[in-house]
N, C-alpha and C positions, 0 to 999 in steps of 0.2 A: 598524802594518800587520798585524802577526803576530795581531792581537788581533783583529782585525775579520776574519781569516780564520778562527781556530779560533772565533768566534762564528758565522759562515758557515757554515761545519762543523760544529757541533753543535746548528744550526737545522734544519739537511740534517737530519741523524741522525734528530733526534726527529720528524722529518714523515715521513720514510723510516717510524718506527714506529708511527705513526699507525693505526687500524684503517680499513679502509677501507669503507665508507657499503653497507650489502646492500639493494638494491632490488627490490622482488617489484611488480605490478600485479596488478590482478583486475578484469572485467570484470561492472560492477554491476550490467546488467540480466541478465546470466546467473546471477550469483550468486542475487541475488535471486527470480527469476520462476521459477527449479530449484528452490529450497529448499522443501522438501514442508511444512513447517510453513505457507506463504504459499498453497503448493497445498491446503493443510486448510481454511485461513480462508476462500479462494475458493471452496472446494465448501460448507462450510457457510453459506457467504450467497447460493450459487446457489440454493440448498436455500431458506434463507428469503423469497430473492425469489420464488422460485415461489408459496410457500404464498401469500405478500400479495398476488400478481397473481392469486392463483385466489379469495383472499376478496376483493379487488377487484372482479374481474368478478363473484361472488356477488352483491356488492350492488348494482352495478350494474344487473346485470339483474333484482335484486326491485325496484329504484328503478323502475327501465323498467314496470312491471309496475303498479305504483302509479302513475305517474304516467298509464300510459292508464286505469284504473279511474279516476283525481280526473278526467279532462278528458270520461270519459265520464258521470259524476255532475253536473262542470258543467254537459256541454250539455244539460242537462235541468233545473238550476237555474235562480234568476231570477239578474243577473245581478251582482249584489253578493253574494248567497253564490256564482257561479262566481268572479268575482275575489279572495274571502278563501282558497277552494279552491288555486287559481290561485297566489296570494301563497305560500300556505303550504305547496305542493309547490317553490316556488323556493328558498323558504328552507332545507326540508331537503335539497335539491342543494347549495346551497352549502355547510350547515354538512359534508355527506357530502364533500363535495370539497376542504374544508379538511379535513377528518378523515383523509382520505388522502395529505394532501401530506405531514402533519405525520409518520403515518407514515411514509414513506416517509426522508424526511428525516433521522427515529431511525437508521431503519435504513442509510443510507451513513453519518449519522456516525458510529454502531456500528462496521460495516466500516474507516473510515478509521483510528479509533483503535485495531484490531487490527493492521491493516496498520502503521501509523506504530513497532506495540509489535515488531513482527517488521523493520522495517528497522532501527528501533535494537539488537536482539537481533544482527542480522547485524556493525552497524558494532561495536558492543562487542567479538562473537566476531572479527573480523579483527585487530582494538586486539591483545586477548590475543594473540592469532596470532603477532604480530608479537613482539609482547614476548616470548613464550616461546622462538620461534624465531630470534631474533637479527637480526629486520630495522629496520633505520634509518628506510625507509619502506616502505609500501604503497601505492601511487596506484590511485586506481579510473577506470573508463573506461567510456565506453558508447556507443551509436552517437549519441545525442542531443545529448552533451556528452564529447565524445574527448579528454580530459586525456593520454591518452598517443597520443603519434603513434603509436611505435614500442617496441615491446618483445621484447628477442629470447625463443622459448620457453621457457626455461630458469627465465626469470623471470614466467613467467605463470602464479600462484595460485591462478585461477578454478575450477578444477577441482580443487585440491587443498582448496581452503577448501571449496571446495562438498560435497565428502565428508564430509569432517571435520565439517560444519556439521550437514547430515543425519545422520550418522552421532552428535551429541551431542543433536538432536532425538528422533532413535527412543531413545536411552536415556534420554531424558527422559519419553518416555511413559510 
């Protein structure tokens, strides 16, 4: 009986000196959508979209431009050359309109893979975060997917990582 209490007892002990579990959260769409690196990538492909909606509409409207000159040529042809006319202003719409999607296309997957390379830059930096700073976990949270109900402020990171985080970007620059 004595034995199964001082083993009681020295089970207490060592739980008693247990370390106990540091929890911090951070709030993902703030971290993320704050961090001026994500703010860079989004002005520079504001920036590129613009330019391809203006050489869009450029050719566009030379297309527009061509294409009343070929219908004003046909209707003065007989009318097998207006229909090769005809055929061959269809086709360069189309192949121009795939030409366009395809960029287009370049251009968000460009985008997606900057973005993907800056959320993982953010998850690494919290990783480290944690590791340096002695916490057990970090949970992230967002309005979309609330992994954490409740968090009291003490342990809310978001603002602290998000310093920290800019603050290793700009001297990255």
């Amino acid at each position: 009986m004595k034995k199964i209490i001082y083993v009681a007892l020295a089970m207490l002990v060592l739980a008693s000196c247990e370390k106990p579990n540091k929890i911090g959260f951070v709030d993902n769409g703030t971290v993320i959508n704050d961090f001026q690196e994500k703010i860079d990538v989004e002005a520079k492909f504001k920036v590129k979209e613009e330019a391809f909606r203006k050489r869009a509409d450029s050719i566009g409207r030379a297309f527009q431009a061509e294409a009343q000159s070929t219908q004003t040529i046909a209707q003065k042809s007989s009318q097998k050359k207006a229909q090769e006319l005809m055929g061959g202003l269809q086709q360069k719409q189309q192949q121009l309109q795939q030409q366009m999607q395809f960029e287009q296309q370049q251009l968000q997957q460009s985008f997606q893979v900057e973005i993907d390379s800056v959320i993982i830059k953010v998850k690494d930096f919290v990783k480290d975060y944690g590791k340096t700073n002695g916490y057990t976990f970090i949970l992230g949270t967002s309005d979309a997917a609330a992994t954490v109900m409740y968090g009291a402020d003490e342990n809310d990171l978001t603002k602290t990582i998000l310093e920290a985080l800019n603050a290793d970007h700009k001297k990255a620059e």
